[in-house]
Residue frames as a rotation matrix with the C-alpha (Angstrom) as fourth column:
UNK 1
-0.827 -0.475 0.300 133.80
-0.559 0.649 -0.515 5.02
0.050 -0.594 -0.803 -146.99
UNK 2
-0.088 0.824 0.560 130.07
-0.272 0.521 -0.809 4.00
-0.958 -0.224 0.179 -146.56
UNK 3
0.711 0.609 -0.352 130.75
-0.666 0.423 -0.614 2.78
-0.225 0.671 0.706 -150.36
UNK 4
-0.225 -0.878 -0.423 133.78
-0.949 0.098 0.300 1.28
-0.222 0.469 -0.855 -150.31
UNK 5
-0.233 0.018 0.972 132.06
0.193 0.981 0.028 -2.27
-0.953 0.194 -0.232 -151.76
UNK 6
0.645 0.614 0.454 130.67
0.675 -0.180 -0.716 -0.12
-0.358 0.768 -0.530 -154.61
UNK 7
-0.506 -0.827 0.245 133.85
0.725 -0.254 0.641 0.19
-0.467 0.502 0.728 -156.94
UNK 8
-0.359 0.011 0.933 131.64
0.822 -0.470 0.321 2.44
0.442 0.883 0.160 -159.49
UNK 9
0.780 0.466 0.417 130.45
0.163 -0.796 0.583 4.77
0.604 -0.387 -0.697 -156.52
UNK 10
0.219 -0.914 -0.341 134.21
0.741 -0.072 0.668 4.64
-0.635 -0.399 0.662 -154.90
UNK 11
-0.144 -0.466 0.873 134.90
0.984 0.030 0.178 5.99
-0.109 0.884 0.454 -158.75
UNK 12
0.417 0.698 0.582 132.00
0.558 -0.702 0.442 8.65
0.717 0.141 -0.683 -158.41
UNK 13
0.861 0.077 -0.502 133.17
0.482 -0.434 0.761 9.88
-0.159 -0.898 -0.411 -154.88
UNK 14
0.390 -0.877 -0.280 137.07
0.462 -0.077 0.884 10.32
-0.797 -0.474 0.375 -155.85
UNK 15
-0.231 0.055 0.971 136.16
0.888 -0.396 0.233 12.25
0.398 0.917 0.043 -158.82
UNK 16
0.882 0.252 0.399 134.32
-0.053 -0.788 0.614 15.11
0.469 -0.562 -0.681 -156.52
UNK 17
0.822 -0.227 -0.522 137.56
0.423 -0.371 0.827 15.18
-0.382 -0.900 -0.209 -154.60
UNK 18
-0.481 -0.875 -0.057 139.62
0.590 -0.371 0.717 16.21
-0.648 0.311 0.695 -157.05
UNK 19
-0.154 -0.030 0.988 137.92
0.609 -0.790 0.071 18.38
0.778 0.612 0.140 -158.54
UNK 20
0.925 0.380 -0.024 137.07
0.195 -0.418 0.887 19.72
0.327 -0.825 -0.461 -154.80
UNK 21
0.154 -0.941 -0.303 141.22
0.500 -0.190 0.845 19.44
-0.852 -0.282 0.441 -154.10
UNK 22
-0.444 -0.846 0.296 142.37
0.894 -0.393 0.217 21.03
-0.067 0.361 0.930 -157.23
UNK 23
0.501 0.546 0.671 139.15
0.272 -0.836 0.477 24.05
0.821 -0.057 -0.568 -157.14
UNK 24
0.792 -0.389 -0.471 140.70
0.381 -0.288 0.879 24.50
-0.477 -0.875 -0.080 -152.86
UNK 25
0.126 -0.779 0.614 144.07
0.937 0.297 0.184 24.36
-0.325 0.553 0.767 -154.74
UNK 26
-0.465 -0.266 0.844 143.54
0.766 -0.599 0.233 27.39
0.444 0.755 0.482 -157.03
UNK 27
0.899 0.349 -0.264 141.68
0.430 -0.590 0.684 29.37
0.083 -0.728 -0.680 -154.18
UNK 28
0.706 -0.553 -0.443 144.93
0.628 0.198 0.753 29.38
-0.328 -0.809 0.487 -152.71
UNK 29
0.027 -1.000 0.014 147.03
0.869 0.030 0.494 30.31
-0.495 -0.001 0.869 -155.11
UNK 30
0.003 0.620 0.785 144.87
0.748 -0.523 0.409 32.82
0.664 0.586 -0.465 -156.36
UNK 31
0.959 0.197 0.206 144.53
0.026 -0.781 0.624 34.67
0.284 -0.593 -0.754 -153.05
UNK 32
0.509 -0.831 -0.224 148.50
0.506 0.078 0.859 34.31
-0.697 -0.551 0.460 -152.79
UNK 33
-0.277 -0.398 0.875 149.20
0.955 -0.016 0.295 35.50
-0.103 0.917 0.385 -156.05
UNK 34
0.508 0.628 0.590 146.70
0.495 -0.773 0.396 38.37
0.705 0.090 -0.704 -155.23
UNK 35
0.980 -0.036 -0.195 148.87
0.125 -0.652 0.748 39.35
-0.154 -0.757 -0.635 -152.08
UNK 36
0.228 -0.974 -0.017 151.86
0.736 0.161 0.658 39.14
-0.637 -0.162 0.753 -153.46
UNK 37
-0.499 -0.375 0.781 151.06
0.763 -0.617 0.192 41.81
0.410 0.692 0.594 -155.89
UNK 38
0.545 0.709 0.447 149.00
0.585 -0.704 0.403 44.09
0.601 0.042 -0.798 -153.74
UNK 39
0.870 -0.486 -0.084 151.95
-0.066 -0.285 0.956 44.13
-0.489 -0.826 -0.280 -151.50
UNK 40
0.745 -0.619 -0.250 154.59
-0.662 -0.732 -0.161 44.39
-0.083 0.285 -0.955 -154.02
UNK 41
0.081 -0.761 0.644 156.39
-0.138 0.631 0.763 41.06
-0.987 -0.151 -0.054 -153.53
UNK 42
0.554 -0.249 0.794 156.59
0.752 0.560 -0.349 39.82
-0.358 0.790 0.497 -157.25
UNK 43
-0.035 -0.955 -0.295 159.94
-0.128 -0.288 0.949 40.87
-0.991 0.071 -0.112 -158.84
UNK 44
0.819 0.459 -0.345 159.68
-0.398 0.020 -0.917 40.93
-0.414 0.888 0.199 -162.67
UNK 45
0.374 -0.897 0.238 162.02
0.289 0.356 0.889 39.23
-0.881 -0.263 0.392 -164.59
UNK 46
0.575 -0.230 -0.785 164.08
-0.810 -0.295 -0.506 39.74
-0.115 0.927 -0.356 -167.47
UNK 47
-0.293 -0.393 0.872 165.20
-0.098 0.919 0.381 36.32
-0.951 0.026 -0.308 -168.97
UNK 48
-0.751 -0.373 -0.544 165.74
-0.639 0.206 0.741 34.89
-0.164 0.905 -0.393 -172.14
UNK 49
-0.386 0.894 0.228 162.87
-0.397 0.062 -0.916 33.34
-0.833 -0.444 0.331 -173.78
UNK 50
-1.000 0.022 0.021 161.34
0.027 0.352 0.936 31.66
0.013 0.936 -0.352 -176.75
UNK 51
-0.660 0.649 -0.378 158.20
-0.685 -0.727 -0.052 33.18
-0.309 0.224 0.924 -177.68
UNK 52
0.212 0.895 -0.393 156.99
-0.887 0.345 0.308 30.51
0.411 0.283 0.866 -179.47
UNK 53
-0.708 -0.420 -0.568 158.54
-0.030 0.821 -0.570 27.53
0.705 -0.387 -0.594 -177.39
UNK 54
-0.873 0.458 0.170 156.04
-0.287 -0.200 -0.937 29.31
-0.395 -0.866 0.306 -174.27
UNK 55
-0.321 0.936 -0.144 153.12
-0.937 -0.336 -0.098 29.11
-0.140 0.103 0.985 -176.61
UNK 56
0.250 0.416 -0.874 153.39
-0.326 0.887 0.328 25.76
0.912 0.203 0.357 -177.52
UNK 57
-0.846 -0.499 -0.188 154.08
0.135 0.140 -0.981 24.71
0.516 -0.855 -0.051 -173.86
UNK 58
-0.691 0.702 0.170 150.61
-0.573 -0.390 -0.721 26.34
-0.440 -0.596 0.672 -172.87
UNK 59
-0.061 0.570 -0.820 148.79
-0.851 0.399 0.340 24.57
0.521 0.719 0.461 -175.85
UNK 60
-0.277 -0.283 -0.918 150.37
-0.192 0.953 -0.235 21.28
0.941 0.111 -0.319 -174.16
UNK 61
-1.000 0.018 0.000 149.69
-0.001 -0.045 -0.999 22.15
-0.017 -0.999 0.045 -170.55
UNK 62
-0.475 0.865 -0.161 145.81
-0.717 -0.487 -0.499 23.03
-0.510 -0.122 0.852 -171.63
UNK 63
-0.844 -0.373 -0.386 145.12
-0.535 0.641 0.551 19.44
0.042 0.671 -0.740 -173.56
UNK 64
-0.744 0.573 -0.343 143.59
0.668 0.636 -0.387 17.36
-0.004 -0.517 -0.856 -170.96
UNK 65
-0.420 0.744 -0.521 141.23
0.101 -0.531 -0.841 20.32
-0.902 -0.406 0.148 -170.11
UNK 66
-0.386 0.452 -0.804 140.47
-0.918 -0.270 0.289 20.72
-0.086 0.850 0.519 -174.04
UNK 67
-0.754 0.224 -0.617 139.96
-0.196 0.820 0.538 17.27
0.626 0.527 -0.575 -174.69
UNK 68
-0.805 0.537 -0.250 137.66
0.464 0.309 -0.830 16.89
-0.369 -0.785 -0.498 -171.26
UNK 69
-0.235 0.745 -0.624 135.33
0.059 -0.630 -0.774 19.61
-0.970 -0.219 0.105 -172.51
UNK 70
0.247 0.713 0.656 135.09
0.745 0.294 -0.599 18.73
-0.620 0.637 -0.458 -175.95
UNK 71
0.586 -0.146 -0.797 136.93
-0.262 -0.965 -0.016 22.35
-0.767 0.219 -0.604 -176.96
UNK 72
0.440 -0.869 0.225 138.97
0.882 0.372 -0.289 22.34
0.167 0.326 0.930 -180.25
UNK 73
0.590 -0.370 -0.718 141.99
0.129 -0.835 0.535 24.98
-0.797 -0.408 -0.444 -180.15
UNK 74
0.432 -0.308 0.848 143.47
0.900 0.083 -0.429 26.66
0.062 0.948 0.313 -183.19
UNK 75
0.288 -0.790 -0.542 146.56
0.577 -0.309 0.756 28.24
-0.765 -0.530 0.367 -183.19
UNK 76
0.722 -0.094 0.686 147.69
0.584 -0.448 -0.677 31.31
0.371 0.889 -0.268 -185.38
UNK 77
0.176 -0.700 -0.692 150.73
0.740 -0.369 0.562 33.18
-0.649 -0.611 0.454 -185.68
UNK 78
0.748 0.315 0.584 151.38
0.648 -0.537 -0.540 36.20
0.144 0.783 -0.605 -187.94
UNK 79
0.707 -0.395 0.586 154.13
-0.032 -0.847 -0.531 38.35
0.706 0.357 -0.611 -188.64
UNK 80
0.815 -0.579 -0.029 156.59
-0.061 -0.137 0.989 36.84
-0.576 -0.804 -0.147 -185.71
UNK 81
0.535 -0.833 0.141 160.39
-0.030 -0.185 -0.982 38.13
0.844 0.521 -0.124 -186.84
UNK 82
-0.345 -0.628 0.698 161.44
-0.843 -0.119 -0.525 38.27
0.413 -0.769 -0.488 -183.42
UNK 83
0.507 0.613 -0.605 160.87
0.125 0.643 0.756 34.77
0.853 -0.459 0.250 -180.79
UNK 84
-0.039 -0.739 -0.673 164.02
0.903 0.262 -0.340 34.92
0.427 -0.621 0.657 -178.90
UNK 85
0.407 0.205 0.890 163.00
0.077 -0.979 0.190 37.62
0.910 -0.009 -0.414 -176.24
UNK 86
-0.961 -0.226 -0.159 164.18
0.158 0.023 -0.987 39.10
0.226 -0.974 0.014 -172.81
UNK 87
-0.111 0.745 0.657 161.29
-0.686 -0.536 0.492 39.34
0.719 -0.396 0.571 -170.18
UNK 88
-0.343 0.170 0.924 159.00
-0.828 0.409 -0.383 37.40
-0.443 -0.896 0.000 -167.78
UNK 89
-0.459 0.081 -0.885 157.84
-0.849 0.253 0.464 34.31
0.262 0.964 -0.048 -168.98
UNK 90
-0.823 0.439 -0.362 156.43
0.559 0.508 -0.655 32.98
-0.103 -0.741 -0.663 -165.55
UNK 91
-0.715 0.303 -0.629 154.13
-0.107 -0.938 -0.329 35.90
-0.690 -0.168 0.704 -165.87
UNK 92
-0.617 0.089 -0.782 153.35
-0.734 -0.423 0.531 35.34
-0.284 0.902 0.326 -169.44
UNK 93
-0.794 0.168 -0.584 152.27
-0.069 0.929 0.362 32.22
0.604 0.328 -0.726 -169.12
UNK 94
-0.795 0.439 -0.418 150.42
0.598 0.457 -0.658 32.62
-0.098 -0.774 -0.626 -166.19
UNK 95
-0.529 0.391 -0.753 148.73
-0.739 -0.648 0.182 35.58
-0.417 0.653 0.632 -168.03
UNK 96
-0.534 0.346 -0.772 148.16
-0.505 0.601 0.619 32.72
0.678 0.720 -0.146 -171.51
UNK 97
-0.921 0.295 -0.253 147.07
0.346 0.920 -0.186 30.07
0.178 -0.259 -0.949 -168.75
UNK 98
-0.803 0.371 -0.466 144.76
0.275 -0.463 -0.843 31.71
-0.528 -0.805 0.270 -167.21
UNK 99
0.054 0.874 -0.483 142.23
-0.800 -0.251 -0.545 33.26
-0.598 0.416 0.685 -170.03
UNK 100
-0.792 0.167 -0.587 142.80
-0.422 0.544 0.725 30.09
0.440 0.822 -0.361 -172.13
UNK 101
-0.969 0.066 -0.238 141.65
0.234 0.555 -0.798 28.14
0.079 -0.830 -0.553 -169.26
UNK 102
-0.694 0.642 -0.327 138.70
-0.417 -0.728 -0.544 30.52
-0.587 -0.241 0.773 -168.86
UNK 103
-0.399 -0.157 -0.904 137.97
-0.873 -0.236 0.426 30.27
-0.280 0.959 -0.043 -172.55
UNK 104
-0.526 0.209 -0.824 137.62
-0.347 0.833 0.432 26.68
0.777 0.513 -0.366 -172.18
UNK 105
-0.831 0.476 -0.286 135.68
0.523 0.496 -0.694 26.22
-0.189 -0.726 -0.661 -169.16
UNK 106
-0.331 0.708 -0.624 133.26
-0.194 -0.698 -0.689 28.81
-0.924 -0.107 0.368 -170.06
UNK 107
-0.786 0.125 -0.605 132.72
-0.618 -0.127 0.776 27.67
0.020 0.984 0.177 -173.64
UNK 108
0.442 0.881 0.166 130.02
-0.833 0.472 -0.288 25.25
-0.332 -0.011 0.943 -175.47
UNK 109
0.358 -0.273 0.893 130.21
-0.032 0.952 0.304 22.00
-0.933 -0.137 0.332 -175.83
UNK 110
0.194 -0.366 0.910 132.16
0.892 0.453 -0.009 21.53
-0.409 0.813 0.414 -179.46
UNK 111
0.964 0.035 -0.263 132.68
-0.010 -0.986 -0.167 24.97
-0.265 0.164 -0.950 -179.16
UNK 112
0.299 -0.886 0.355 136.56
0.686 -0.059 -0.725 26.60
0.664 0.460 0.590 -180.50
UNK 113
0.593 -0.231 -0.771 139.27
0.442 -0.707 0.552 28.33
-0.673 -0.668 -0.318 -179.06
UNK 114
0.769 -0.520 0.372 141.53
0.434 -0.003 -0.901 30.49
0.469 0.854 0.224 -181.03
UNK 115
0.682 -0.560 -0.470 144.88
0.260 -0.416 0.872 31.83
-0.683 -0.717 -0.138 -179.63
UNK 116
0.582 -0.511 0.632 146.59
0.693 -0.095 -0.715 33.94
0.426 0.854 0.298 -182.38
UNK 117
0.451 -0.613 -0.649 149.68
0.298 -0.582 0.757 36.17
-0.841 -0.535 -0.079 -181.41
UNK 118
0.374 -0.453 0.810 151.60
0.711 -0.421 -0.563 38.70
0.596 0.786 0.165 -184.14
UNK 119
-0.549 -0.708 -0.444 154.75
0.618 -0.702 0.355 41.16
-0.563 -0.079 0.823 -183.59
UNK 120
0.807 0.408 -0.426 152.93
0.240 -0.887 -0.394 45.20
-0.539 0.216 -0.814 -184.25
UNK 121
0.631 -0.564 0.532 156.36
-0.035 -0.707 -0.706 46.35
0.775 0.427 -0.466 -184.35
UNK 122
0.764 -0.608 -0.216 159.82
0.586 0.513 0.627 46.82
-0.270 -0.606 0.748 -183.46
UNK 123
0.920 -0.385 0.073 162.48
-0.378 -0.922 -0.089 49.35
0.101 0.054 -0.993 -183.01
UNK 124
0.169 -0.956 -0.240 165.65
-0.354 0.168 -0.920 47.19
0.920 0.240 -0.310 -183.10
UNK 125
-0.812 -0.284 0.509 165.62
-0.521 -0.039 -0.853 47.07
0.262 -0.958 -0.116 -179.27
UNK 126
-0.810 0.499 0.308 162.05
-0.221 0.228 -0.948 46.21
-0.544 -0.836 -0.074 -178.17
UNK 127
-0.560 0.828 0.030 158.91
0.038 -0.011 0.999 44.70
0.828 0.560 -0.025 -180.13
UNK 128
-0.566 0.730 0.382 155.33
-0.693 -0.170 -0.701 44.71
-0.447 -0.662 0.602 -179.44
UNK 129
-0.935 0.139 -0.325 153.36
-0.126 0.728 0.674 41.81
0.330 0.671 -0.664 -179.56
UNK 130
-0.420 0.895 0.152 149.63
-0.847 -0.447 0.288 40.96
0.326 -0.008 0.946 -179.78
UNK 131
-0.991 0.132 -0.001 148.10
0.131 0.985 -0.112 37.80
-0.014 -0.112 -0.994 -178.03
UNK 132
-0.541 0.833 -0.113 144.64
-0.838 -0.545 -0.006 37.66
-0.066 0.092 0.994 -178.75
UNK 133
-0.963 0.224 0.151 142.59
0.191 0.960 -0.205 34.59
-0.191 -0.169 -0.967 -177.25
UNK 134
-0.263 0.823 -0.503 138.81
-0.916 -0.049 0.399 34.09
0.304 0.566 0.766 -178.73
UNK 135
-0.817 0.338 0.468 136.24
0.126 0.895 -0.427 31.65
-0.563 -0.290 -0.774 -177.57
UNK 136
-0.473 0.880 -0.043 132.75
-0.380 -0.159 0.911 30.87
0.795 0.447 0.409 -178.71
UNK 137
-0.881 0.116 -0.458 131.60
0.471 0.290 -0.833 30.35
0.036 -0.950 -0.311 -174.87
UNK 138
0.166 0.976 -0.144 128.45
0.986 -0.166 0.010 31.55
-0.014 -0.143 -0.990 -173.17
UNK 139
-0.018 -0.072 0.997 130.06
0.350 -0.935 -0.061 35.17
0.936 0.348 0.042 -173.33
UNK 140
-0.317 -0.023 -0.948 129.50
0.927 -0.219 -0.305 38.12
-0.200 -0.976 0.090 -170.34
UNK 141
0.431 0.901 -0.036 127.31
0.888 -0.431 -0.161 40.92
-0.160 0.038 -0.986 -169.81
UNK 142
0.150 -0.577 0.803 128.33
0.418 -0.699 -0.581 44.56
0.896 0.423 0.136 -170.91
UNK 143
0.495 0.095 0.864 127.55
-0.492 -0.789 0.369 45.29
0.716 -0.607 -0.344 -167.21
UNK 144
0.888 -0.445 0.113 130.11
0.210 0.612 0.762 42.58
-0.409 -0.653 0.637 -165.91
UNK 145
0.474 -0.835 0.278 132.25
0.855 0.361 -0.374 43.94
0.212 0.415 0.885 -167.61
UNK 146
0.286 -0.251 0.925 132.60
-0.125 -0.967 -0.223 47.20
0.950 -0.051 -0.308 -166.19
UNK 147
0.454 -0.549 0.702 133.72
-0.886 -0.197 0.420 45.16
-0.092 -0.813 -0.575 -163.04
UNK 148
0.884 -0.247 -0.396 135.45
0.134 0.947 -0.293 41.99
0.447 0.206 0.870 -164.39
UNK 149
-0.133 -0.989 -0.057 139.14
0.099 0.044 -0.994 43.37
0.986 -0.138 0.092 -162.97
UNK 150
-0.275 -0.513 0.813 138.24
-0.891 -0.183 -0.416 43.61
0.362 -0.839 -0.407 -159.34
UNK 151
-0.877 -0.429 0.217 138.92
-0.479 0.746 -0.462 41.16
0.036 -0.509 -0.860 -156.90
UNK 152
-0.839 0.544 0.026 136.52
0.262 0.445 -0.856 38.28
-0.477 -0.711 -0.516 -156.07
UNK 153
0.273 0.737 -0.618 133.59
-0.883 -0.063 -0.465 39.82
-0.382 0.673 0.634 -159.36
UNK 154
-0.809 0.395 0.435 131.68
0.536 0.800 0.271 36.77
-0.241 0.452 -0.859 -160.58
UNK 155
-0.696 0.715 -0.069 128.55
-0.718 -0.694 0.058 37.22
-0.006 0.090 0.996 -162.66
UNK 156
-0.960 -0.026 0.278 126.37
-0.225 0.662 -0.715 35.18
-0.166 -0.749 -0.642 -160.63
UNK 157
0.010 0.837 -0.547 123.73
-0.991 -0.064 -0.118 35.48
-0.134 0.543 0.829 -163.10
UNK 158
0.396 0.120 -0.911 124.88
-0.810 0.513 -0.284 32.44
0.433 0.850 0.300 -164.23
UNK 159
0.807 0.349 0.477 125.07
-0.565 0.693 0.448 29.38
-0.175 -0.631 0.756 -162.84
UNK 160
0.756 -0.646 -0.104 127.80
0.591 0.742 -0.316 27.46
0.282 0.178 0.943 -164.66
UNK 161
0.191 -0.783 0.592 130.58
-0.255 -0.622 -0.741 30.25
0.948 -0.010 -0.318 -163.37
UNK 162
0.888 -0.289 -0.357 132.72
0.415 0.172 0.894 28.91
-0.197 -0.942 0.273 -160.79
UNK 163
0.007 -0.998 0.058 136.50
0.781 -0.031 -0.623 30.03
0.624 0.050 0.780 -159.12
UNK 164
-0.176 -0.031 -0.984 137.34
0.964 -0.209 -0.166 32.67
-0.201 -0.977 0.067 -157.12
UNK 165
0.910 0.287 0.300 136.65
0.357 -0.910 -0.211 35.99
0.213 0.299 -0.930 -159.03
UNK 166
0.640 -0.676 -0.366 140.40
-0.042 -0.506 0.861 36.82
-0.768 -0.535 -0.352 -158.48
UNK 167
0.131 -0.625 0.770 141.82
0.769 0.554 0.319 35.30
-0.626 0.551 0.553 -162.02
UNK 168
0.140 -0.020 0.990 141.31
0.880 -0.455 -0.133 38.39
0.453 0.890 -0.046 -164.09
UNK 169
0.883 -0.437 -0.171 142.73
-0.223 -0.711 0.667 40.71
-0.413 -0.551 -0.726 -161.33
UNK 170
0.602 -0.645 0.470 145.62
0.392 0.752 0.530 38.89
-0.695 -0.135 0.706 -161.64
UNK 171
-0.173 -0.322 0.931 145.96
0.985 -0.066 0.160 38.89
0.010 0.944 0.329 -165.36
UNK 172
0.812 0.010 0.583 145.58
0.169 -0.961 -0.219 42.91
0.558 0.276 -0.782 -165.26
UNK 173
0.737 -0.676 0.015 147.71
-0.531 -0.565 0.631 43.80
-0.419 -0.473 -0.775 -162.47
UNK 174
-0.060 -0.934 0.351 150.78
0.392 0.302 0.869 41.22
-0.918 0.189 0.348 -164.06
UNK 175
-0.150 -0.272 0.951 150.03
0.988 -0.014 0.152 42.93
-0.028 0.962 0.270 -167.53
UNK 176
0.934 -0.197 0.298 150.26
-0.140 -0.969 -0.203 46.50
0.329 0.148 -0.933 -166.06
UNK 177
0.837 -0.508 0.202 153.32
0.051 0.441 0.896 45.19
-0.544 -0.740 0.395 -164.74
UNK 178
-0.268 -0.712 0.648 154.72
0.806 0.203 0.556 44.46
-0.528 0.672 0.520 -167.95
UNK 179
-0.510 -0.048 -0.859 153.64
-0.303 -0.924 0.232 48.27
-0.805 0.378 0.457 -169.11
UNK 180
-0.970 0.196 0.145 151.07
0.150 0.011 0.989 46.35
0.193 0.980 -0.040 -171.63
UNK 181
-0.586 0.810 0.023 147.27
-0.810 -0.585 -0.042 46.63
-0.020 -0.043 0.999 -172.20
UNK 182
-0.903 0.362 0.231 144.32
0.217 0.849 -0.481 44.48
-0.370 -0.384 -0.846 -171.72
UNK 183
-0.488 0.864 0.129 140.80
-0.779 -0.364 -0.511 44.71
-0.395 -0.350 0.850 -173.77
UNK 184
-0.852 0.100 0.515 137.89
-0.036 0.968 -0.247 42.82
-0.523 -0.229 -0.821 -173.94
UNK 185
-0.595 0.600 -0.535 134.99
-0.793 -0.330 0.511 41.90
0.130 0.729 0.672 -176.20
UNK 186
-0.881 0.022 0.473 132.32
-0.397 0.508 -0.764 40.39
-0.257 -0.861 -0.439 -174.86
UNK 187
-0.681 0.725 -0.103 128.78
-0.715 -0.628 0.306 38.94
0.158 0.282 0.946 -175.91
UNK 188
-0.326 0.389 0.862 126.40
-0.805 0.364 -0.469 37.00
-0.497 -0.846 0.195 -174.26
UNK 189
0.585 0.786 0.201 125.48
-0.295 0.437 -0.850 33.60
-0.756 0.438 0.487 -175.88
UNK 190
0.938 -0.334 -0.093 128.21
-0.170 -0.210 -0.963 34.39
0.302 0.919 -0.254 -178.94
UNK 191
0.521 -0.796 -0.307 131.39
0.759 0.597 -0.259 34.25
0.390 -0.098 0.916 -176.78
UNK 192
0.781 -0.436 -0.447 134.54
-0.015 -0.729 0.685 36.66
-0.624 -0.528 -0.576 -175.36
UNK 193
0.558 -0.780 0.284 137.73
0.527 0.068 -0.847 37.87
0.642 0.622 0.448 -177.20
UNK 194
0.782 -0.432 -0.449 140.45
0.290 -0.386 0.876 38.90
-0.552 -0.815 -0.176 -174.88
UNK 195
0.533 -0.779 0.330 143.42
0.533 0.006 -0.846 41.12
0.657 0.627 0.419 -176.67
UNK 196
0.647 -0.740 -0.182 146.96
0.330 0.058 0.942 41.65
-0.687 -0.670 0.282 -175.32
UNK 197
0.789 -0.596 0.150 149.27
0.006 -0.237 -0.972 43.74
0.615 0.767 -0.183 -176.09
UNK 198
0.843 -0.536 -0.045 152.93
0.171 0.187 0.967 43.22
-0.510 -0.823 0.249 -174.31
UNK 199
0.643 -0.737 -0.210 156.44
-0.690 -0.438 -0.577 44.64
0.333 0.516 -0.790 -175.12
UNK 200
0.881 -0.384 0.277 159.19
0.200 0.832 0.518 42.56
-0.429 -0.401 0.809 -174.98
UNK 201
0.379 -0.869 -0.319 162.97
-0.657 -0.495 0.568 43.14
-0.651 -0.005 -0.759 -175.31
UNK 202
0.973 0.211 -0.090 164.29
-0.229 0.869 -0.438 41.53
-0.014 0.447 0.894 -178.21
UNK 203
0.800 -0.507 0.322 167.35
0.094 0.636 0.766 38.94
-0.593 -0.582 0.557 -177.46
UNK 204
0.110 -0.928 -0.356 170.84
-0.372 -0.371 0.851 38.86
-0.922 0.038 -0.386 -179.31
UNK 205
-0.937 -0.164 0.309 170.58
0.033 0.839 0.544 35.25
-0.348 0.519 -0.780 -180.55
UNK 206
0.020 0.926 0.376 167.61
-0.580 0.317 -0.750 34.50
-0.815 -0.203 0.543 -182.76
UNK 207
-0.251 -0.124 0.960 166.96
0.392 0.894 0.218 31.03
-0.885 0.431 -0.176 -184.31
UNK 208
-0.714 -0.555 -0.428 167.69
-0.386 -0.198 0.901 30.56
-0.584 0.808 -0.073 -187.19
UNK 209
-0.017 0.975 -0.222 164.87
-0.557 -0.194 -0.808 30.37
-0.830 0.110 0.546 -189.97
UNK 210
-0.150 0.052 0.987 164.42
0.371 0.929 0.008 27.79
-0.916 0.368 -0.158 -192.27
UNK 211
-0.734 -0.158 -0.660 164.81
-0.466 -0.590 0.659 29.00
-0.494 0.792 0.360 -196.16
């Protein structure tokens, strides 16, 4: 208010509040998201799904934040025979959002993301698939990692790390949920590779493939 004659400090001020409303924002839903699984409320689903329909969806949802930071993002897929799956696919995503996000706030300037996903295997009934999300960021200590899953761990060594230290609780407890696994590679300076593995039921209908 004490600038409203100064349009390019009006500009400056209502930039800090959104990023101050959407940082409050994800507090929130972070520490809701955190009680709602410590207390059992989330309900897994089992819905129909396109596999790769979700991935490009995240790519598209994570743009603005690539293009803001300067991040490119390269996509790889490998061995998918199955897309059309049953599962959760609020979950999944909020899983993908979540360490891309990371990935790209925590990287270097012209730095890369990679987000590459392949089907292990499949028994007729149920594949397993790999999501495996690579940055070339500032990285994390071997001794943050031995507490990166609990609640509210930041490694406050570092100065450019903001959020609530609750996002990678999250993403474990909703991917023991789904009965899959979570490790990490980590290296200071060099970057972080997060891999995912996640079963998934595989649907009746699947699209049809282009000869």
């Amino acid at each position: 208010r004490k600038n409203e004659h100064n349009p390019e400090k009006m500009e400056e001020c209502m930039d800090k509040m959104q990023v101050s409303a959407d940082h409050l924002l994800a507090l929130v839903n972070d520490v809701l998201d955190m009680n709602k699984l410590e207390t059992n409320q989330i309900q897994e689903e089992n819905e129909p799904f396109d596999l790769e329909v979700l991935m490009r969806e995240v790519a598209v949802l994570m743009n603005p934040l690539l293009e803001q930071n300067q991040i490119t993002h390269r996509g790889h897929r490998k061995n998918i025979q199955h897309t059309a799956v049953k599962g959760s696919p609020l979950q999944l995503r909020q899983i993908m959002l979540n360490l891309f996000s990371n990935a790209v706030k925590y990287n270097k300037p012209q730095g890369f993301v990679d987000t590459d996903v392949e089907e292990l295997s499949c028994d007729g009934k149920t594949a397993w698939y790999e999501f495996r999300i690579a940055d070339t960021g500032i990285g994390m200590s071997k001794e943050f990692l031995q507490h990166i899953f609990t609640p509210f761990s930041q490694e406050c060594s570092d100065s450019t790390r903001q959020g609530t230290g609750l996002g990678m609780a999250i993403v474990k407890s909703l991917i023991d949920e789904m009965q899959g696994t979570i490790a990490i590679e980590s290296e200071e300076g060099v970057g972080s590779v997060f891999t995912i593995t996640l079963p998934f039921e595989i649907a009746a209908a699947q699209p049809q493939t282009e000869e």
